[in-house]
C-alpha positions in Angstrom: 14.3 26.4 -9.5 12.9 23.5 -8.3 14.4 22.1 -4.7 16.1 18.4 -5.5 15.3 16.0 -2.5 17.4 12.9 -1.5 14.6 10.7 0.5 16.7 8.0 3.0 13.9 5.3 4.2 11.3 6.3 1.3 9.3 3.4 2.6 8.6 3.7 5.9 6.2 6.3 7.8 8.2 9.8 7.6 9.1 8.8 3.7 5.2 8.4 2.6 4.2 11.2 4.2 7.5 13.2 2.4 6.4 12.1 -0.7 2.6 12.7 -0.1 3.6 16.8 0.2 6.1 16.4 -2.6 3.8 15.2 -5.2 1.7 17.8 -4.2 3.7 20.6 -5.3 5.6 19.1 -8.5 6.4 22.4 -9.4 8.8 22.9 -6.2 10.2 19.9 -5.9 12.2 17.3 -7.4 13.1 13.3 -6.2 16.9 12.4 -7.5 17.1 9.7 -4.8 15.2 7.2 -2.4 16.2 4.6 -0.9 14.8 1.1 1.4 16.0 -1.5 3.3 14.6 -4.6 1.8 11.0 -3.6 0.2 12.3 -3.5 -3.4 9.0 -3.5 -4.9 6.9 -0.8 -2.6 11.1 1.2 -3.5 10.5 0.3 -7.3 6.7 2.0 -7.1 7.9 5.3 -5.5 10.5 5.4 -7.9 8.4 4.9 -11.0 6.2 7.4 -9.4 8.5 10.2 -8.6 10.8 9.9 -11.6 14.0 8.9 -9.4 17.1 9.1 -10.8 18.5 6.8 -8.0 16.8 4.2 -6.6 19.1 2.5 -3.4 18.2 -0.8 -1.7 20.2 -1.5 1.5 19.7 -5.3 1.0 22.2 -6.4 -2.0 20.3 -9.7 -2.2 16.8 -7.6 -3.2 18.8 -5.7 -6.1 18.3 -7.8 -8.6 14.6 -7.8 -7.7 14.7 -4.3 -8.0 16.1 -4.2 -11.1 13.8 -6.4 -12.5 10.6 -4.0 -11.7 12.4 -0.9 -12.8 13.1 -2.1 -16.7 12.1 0.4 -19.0 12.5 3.8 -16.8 16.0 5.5 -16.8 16.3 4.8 -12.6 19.4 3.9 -11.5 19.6 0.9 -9.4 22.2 0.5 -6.7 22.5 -1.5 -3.4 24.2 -1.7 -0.2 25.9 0.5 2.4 28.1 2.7 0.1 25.3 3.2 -2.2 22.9 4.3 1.0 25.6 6.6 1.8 26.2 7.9 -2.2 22.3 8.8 -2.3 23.0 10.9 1.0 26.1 12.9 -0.8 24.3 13.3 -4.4 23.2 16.4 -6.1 20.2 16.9 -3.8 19.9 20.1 -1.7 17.9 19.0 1.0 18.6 15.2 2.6 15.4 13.6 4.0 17.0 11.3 6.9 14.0 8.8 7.9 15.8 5.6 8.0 14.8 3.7 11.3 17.5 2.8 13.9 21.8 3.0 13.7 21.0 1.7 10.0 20.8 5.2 8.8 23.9 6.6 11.1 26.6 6.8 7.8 24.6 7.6 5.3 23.5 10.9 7.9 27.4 11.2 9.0 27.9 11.3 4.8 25.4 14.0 4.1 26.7 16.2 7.0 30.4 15.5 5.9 29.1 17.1 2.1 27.7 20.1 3.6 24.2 19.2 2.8 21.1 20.5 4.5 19.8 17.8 6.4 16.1 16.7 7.6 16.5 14.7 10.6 13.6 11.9 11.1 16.1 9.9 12.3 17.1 10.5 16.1 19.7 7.9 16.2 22.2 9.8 14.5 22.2 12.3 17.4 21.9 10.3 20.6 24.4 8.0 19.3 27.1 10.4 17.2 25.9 13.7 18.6 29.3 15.4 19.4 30.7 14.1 15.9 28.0 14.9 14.0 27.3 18.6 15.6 31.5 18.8 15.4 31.3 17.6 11.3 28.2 20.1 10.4 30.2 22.9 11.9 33.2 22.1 10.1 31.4 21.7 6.7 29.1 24.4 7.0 25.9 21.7 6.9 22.4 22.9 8.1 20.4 20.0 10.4 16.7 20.6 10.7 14.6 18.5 13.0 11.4 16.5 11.8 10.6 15.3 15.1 7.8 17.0 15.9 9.0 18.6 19.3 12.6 19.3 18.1 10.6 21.1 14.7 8.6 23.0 17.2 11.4 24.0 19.1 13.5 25.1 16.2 10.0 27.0 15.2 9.5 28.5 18.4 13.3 29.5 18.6 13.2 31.2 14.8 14.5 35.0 15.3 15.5 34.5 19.1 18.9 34.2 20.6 19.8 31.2 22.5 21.6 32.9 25.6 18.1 34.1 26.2 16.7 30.7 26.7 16.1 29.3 30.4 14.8 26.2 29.3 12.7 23.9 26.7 10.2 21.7 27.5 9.6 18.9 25.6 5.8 17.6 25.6 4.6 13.7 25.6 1.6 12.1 25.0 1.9 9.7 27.5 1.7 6.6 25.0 -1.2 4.3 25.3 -0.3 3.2 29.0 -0.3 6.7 30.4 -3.0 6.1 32.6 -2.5 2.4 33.3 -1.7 0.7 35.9 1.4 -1.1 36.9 0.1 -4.3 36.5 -1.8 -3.9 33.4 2.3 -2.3 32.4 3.3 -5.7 33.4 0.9 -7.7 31.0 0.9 -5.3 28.3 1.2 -7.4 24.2 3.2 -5.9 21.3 -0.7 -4.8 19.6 -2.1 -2.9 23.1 2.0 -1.2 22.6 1.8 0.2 19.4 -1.5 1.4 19.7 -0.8 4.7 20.2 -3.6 6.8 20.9 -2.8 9.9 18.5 0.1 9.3 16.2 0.2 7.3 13.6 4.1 5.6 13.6 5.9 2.2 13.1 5.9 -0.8 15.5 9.6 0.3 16.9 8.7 3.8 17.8 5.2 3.4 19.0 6.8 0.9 21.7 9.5 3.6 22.7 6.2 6.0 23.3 4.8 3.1 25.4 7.9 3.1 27.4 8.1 6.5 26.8 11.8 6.5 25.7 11.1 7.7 22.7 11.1 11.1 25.1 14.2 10.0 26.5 15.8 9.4 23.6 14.6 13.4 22.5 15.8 14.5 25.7 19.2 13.1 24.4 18.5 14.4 20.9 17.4 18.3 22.1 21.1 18.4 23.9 22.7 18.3 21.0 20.7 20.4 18.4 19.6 23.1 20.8 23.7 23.1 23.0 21.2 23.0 26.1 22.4 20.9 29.4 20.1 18.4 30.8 19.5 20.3 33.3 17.6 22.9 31.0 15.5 20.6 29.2 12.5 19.3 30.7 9.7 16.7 30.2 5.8 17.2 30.3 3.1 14.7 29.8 0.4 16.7 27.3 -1.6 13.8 26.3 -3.8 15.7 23.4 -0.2 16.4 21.5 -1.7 19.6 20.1 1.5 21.7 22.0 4.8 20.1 20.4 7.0 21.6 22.8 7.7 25.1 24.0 10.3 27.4 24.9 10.5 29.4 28.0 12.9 32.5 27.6 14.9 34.1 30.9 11.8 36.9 30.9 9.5 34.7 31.7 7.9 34.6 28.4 6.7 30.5 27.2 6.4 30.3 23.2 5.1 27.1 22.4 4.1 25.8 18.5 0.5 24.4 18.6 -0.9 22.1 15.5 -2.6 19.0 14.8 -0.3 15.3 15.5 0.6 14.8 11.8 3.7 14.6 11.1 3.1 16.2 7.6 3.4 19.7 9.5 7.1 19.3 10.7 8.6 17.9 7.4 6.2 20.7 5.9 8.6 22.9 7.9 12.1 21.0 7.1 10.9 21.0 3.4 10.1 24.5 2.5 12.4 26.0 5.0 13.2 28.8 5.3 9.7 29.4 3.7 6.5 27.5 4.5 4.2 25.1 2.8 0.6 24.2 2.9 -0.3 21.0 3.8 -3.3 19.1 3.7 -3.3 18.7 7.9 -6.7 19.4 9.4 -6.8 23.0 11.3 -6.5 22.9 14.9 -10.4 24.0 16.0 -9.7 25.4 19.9 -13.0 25.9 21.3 -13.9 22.4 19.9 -11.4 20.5 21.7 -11.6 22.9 24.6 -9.1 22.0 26.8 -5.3 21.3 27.1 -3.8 19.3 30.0 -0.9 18.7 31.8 0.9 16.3 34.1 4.5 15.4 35.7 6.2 12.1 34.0 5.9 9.5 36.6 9.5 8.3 36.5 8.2 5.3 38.6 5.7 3.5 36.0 7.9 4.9 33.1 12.0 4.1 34.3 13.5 5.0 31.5 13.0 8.7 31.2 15.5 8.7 34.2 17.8 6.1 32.2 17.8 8.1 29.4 18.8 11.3 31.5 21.9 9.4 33.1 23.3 8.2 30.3 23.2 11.7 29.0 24.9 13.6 32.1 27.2 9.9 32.1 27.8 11.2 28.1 30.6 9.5 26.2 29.5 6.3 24.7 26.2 5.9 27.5 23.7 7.0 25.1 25.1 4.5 22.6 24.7 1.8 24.7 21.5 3.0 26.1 19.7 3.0 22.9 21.3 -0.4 21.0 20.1 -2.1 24.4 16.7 -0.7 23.6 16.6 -1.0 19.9 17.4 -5.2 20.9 15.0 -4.8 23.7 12.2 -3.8 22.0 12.9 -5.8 18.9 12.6 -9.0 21.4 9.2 -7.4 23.0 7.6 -7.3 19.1 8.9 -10.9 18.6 7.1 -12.4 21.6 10.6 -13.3 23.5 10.2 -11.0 26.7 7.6 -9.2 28.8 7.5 -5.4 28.1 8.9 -4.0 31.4 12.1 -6.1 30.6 12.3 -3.8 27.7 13.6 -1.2 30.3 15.0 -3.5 32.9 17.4 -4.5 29.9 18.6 -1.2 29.2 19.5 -0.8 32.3 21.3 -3.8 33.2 22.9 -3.2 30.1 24.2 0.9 31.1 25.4 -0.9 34.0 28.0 -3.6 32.8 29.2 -0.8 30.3 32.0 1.6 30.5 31.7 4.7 29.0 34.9 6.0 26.8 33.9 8.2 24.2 34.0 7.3 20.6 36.2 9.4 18.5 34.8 8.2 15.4 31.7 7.1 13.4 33.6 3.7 13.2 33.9 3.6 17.2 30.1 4.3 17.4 29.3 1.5 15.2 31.8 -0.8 17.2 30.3 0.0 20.7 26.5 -0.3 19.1 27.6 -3.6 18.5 29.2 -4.9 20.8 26.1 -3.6 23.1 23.9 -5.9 20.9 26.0 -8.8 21.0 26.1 -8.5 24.7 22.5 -8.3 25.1 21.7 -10.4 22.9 23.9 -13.2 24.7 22.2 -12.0 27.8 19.5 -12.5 26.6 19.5 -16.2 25.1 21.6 -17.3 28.4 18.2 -15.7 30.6 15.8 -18.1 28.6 17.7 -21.0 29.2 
């Protein structure tokens, strides 16, 4: 029987490269849903394409667009928050979760709540509702499966081994493009020199939490709760030609670490066949030709919020809430041209320290305190211009 995928953010980077290993094994697969946030008609061509049953636009005002360029196919068209969270919950066994930011937090919450098995792209779900969600997948019996490629690697290199025998994981980085920059060439650094990231290819909001590097931070946050490791057994290494994902060092001594090319195919590869594998189109790693593999400390001083990002997890209640909705406004404001990239940071942590840090006891309080932390930098913001 063929394996019915729900695909949440069907648009964006992780979704295209989803779909490019679906269509390439039709007879293993099969799209019931996918879903967008405004780009009805790149949604309306994927449907077409894929034979959707469910085609789900977050914007209600681009339905009727949607509609409109999906006349004549038997697609369902549907729009807004409860239909996002519907396509999570449908008949689909396996739940791609690739929609950017807290956007995609219910329709995730949703999908664990059903029991599905769920494919996460999206690490927002976990540094801002992991407790909940870890609590709600016990209780309904769902399976999470990382796409990140160092939580996929992890979860690859951990496949047949018992946690209690772990001593640590370490969690690689490629350093971003300003690795080996200096501080003031940090300082001056535009929105095009931070999303140029030198081996991945990602969207503009990601490839400017590699620049600051807390997109690491925010994986550090993320590892916590899908491996039940303590901060203290999680650690951070710069390995700037990404081959190594991550590794696992056990309490003999022993260091596993999952090796492959940087495309993302390979991870949702993983996530998509588990627990069997599929071939991918990914070019073969070829050792003797790139020779070597290197190493390096984080430098916590040119690179703040990998420290940040670790406080507000040992702080834990509602810190890694605020930490990344102060980011996620930050870094929007950084794209826009409004502030200078090291304010990005310096944001986020003016922001962790106004906050208080009660823990949310539902997905509701999450969604309060995320924003109310965007209101309040946002204010901060405006009255700093002024």
């Amino acid at each position: 029987m063929k394996k019915k995928i729900a695909i949440l953010g069907a648009t964006g980077s992780v979704g295209k490269s989803t779909l490019d290993l679906v269509e390439r094994s039709p007879d293993r697969f099969e799209v019931t849903s996918v879903t967008a946030a405004t780009n009805a008609e790149a949604l309306a061509e994927i449907a077409r394409r894929t034979y959707a049953k469910v085609a789900v636009i977050a914007d209600e005002s681009r339905a009727r667009e949607l509609q409109e360029l999906l006349v004549g196919t038997s697609c369902k068209v549907e729009a807004g928050e409860d239909a996002l969270r519907s396509a999570a919950t449908d008949e689909a066994d396996l739940v791609i979760a690739a929609i950017v930011g807290c956007a995609g937090l219910k329709p995730v919450m949703a999908a664990v709540e059903a029991g599905k098995t769920v494919a996460l792209a999206n690490k927002e779900a976990l540094v801002t509702a992991g407790a909940l969600m870890i609590e709600a997948a016990s209780a309904a019996n769902a399976t999470l499966l990382p796409i990140d490629s160092e939580h996929n690697a992890i979860f690859q290199c951990l496949a047949g081994n018992r946690n209690e025998d772990v001593s640590r994981i370490i969690l690689t980085a490629s350093g971003g493009p300003f690795r080996t920059a200096s501080t003031e060439l940090i300082a001056a650094a535009t929105p095009a020199q931070a999303v140029a990231h030198p081996n991945w290819s990602m969207g503009a909001k990601i490839s400017v939490d590699s620049a600051t590097l807390m997109n690491k931070g925010l994986e550090l946050i993320e590892a916590h709760y899908l491996f039940g490791l303590p901060s203290t057994q999680i650690d951070i290494l710069i390995h700037p030609q990404s081959v190594i994902h991550s590794m696992v060092e056990f309490v003999d001594g022993s260091v596993l670490a999952q090796l492959g090319s940087p495309d993302m195919r390979i991870p949702i590869a993983y996530a998509l066949a588990w627990p069997e594998r599929l071939e991918t189109p990914a070019q073969r790693l070829d050792l003797a030709a790139i020779r070597r593999l290197d190493f390096e400390a984080p430098d916590h001083d040119r690179f703040p919020a990998l420290r940040l990002a670790r406080e507000a997890l040992e702080e834990g209640g509602s810190a890694p809430i605020v930490l990344n909705a102060a980011n996620e406004v930050a870094v929007a404001s950084f794209l826009g041209g409004a502030i200078r990239f090291p304010e990005i940071v310096k944001i986020v942590g003016e922001s962790l320290q106004e906050s208080d840090f009660s823990a949310p006891r539902s997905i509701g309080d999450v969604v309060e305190i995320d924003r109310a932390t965007r209101g309040r930098v946002e204010s901060f913001m405006k009255a700093s211009c002024h």
